[in-house]
N, C-alpha and C positions, 0 to 999 in steps of 0.2 A: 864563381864556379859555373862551367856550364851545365845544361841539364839535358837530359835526353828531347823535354818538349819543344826544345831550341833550335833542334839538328833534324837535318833530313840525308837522309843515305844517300848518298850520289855516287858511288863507288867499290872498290876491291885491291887489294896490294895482291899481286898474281907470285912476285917474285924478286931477291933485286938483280940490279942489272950493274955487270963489271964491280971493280972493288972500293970503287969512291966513294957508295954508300946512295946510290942512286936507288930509285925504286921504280918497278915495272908498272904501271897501273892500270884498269881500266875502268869509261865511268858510264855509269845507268844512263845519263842524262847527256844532249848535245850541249857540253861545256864544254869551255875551252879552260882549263885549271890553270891558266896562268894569267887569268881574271877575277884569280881568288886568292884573298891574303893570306890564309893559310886554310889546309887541311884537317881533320880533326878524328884524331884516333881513341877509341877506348882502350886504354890498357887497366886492369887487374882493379874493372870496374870505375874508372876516372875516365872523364872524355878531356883527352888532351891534345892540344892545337901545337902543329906543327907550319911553322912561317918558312913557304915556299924560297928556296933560293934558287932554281931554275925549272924552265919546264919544255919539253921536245916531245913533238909527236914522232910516234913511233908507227908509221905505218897511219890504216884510217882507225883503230878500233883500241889502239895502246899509246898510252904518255909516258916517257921517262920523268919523272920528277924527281928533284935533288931539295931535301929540306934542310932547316937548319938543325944542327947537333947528331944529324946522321953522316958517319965519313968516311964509314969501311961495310965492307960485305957482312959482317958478322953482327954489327948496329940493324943494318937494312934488313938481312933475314929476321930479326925480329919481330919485322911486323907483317911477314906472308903471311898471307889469307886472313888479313886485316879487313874489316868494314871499314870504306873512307865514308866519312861524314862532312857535311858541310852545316855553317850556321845558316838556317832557312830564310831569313831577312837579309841574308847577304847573296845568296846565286841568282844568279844572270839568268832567271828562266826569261824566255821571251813570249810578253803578255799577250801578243797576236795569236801565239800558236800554243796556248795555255785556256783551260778553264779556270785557277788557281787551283786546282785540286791533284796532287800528283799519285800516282799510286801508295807511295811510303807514306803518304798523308795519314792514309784509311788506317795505320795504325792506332789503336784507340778505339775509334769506330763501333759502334754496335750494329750488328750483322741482323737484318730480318728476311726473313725468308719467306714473302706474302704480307700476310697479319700479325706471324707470330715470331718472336725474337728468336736468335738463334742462339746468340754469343757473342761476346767484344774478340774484335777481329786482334790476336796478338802478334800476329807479325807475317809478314810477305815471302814467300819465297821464288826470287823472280829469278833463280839459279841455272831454269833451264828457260826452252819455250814455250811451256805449260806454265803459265803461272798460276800459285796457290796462296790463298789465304787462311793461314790456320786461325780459326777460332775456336776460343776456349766458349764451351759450353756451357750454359748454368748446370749440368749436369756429370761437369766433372769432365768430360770427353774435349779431346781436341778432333775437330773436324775439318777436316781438308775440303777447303771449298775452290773448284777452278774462278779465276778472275776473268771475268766476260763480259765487256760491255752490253750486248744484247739479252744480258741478265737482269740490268740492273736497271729500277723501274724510279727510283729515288733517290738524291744522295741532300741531306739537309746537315749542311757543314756549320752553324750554327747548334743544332742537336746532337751533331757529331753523329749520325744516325744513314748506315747504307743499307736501302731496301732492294731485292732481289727477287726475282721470278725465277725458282732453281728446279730443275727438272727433279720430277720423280725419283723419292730413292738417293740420289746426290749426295746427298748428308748422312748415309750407312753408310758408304764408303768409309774402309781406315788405309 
């Protein structure tokens, strides 16, 4: 069974494409997804692997990809505005232009702001060009924190622990 701590987000199902059951895709990461033996989708709580059977770039920012047991429009619309997942020990980051630590990493993470904790960072939302990390607060609150490198004063991936110099106020924000 896979597990969530296995997988890293590499991606988005946008839409599918034509009726063969192809699917529209685009991915977070400079991959090329036809260097991955399959894709891996959450359905109705199960992370389920889907084994590539073609892949074409669509333009520089979209992939058509065709898996196996999808073969019509009405298969493929099933998984628009899917999160594509990838198994982490398996993508092709390239270690030159990597610190090993990816944004979807920081999930988990416990967030400090200075001294003092803040919250375990629960999930990324890299949807726009503001990127946010919501974290769950020991005090109940999710807080919307911007993702900024020139915020961030520590990252101890061993501890699982990201420290942050956060401007004033930043964390009232809802």
């Amino acid at each position: 069974m896979i597990k969530a701590d296995q997988l890293t987000s590499i991606g988005k199902v946008f839409k599918p494409h034509g009726i063969k059951g192809e699917l529209n895709a685009m991915f977070d990461y400079d991959i090329d997804p036809s260097e991955l033996r399959c894709i891996i989708i959450e359905q109705d709580g199960i992370f389920v692997p889907f084994f590539l059977e073609g892949v074409r770039s669509k333009g520089t920012d979209s992939w058509l990809i065709k898996v196996e047991g999808i073969s019509d429009e009405k298969q493929a619309s099933a998984l628009v505005n899917h999160e594509i997942f990838g198994l982490t020990a398996e993508l092709p980051f390239d270690e030159e232009d990597s610190d090993g630590v990816h944004l979807h990493d920081l999930v988990g993470y416990e967030l400090w702001n200075g001294d003092a904790p803040l919250g375990t960072i629960a999930r990324i939302d890299d949807s726009t060009a503001n990127i946010l990390m919501l974290v769950e607060a020991a005090d109940g609150r999710t807080v919307f924190v911007p993702f900024a490198e020139e915020f961030i004063t520590a990252l101890d991936t061993e501890g699982r622990i990201i420290k942050m110099d956060l401007p004033d106020g930043i964390t009232d924000l809802n």
